[in-house]
C-alpha positions, 0 to 999 in steps of 0.5 A: 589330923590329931584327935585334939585339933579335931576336938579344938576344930569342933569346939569351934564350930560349937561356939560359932553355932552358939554366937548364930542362935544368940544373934539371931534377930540381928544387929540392933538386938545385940545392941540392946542386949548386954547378957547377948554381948557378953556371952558372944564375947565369951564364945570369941574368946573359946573360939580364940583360946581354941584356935591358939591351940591348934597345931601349925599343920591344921592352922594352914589346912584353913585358909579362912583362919587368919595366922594369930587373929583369933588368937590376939582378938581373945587376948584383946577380949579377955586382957583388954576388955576396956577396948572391945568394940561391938563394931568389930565384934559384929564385923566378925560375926557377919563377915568372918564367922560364916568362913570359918565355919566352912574352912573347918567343915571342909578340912574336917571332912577331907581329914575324915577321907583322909583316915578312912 
């Protein structure tokens, strides 16, 4: 794996463990708080600009990446802020977030294995 996709998948992952702590009391918490949405909208959009940049070959390597969707749901919440829906924005973090942390775990460890 190239050095940038390794950096990118890490940032990832930075920005998954932060979105982990700023939820950590749950669902209504996150309702209630603005500055907690806001910055978790703000790890989505790293997560999305981070994914985006990845290379063909490493997008593949994770299965829990779906083709395009961080990419076009960090388009939706930077360009069409008007329409974030904290619905889905938990929806992924419940459901989605989890996955992708161990799909990029695993690919950077078998990369790892790879280069030694």
């Amino acid at each position: 794996m190239k050095d940038p996709d390794r950096r990118r998948l890490l940032h990832i992952v930075e920005q998954i463990n932060k979105i982990a702590r700023y939820t950590a009391e749950g669902r209504a918490a996150f309702d209630l708080d603005e500055k907690t949405q806001d910055a978790v909208i703000r790890c989505l959009s790293v997560i999305g600009e981070a994914a985006g940049a990845l290379t063909v070959a490493t997008y593949r390597a994770i299965p829990s990446l779906p083709p395009q969707l961080p990419k076009s749901q960090r388009n939706l919440l930077v360009h069409e802020y008007w329409r974030i829906d904290l619905d889905i924005v938990w929806a992924t973090i419940e459901r989605d977030l989890p996955a992708l942390t161990s799909g990029i775990e695993s690919t950077l460890v078998e990369s790892n294995d790879r280069d030694l």
